[in-house]
PLY file of the C-alpha trace (Angstrom):
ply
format ascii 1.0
element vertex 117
property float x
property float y
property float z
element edge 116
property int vertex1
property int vertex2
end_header
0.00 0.00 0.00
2.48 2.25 0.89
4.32 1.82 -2.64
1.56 2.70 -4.25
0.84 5.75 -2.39
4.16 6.61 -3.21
3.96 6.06 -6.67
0.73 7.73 -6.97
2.14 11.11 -5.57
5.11 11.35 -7.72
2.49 10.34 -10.63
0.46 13.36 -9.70
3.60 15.68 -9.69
4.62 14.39 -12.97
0.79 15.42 -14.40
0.38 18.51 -12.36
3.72 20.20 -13.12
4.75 19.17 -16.71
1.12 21.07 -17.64
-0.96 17.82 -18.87
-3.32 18.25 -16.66
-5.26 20.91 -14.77
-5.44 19.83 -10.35
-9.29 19.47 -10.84
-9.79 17.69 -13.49
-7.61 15.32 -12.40
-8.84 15.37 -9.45
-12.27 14.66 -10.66
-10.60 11.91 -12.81
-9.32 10.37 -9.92
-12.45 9.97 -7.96
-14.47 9.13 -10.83
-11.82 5.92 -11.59
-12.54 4.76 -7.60
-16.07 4.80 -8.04
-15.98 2.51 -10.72
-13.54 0.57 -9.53
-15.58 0.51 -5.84
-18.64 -0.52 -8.06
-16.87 -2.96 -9.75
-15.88 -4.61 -6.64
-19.17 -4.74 -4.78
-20.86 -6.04 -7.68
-18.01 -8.91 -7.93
-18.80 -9.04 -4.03
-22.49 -10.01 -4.46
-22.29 -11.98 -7.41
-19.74 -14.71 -5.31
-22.15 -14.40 -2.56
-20.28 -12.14 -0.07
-21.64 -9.68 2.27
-22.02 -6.86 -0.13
-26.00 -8.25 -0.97
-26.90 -8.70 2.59
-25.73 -4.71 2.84
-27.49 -3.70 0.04
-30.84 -5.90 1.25
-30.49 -3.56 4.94
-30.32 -0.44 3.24
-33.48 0.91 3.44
-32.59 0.90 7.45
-30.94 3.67 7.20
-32.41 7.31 7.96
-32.93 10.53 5.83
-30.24 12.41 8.22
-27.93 9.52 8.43
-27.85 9.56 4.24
-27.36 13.09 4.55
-24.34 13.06 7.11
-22.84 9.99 4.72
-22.93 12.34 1.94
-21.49 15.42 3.41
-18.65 13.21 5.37
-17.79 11.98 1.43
-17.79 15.63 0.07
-15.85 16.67 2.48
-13.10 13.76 3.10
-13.27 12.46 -0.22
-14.20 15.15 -2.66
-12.99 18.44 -0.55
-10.00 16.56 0.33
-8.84 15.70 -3.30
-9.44 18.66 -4.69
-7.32 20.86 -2.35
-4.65 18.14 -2.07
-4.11 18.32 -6.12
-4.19 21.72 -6.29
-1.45 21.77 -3.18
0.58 19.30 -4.91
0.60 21.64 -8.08
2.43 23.98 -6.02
4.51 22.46 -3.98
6.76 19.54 -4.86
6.28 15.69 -3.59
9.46 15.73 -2.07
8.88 19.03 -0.14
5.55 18.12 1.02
6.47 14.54 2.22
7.14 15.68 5.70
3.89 16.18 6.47
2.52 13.19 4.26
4.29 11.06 6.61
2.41 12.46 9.52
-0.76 11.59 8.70
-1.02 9.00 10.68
-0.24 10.82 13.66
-2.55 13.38 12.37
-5.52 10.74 11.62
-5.09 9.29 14.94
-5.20 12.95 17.26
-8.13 13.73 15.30
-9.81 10.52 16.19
-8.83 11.12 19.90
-10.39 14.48 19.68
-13.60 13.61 17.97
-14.47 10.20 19.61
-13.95 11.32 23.49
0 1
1 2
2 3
3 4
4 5
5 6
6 7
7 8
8 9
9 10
10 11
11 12
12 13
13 14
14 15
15 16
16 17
17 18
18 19
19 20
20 21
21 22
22 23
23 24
24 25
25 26
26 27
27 28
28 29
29 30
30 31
31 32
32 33
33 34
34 35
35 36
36 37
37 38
38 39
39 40
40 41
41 42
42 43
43 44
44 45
45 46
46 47
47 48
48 49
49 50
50 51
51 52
52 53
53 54
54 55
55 56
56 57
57 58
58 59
59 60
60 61
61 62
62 63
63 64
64 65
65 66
66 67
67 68
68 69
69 70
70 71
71 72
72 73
73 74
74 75
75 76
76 77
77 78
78 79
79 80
80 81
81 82
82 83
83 84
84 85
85 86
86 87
87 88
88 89
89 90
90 91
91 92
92 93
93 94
94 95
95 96
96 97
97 98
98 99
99 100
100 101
101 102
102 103
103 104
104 105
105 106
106 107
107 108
108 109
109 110
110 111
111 112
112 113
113 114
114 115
115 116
């Protein structure tokens, strides 16, 4: 995992700052490839029988506001996320930022401690 969030970030420098392509659209790009890759999966998932169709079959328990606060926690993390991180990276060189890339972890985990006490 971690070599291919390696690769993937000097990949994005490469695009971003040899002009090919503009920080949102490949952004956009980007999300648009995991969501069909995601859909790919879960349909692979229920067609070999795995948990994915017992998910899908429960859905419906699941509330107006709870939708809503899926949906804004994905614009946010996902979509808000990606789009300032490209744009970032179009500034600011891999190998300058990869200080604080390396402290996401740490960053992940305060944030947890913060939110869930």
């Amino acid at each position: 995992a971690a070599f291919f969030y390696g690769l993937m970030r000097v990949r994005i420098e490469h695009h971003l700052h040899h002009g090919k392509h503009d920080a949102i659209d490949l952004a956009f790009a980007r999300i648009q490839a995991m969501g069909f890759l995601g859909g790919v999966l879960v349909a692979l998932d229920i067609l070999s029988g795995g948990p994915s169709g017992k998910t899908l079959l429960s859905i419906g328990a699941i509330t107006v506001v709870q939708w809503q606060w899926l949906g804004l926690s994905c614009l946010l993390s996902g979509l808000g996320g990606s789009l300032f991180h490209f744009q970032a990276q179009a500034l600011v060189p891999a190998a300058n930022a990869q200080p604080f890339f390396a402290l996401t972890p740490i960053h992940a985990a305060c944030w947890a401690k913060l939110l869930l006490n």
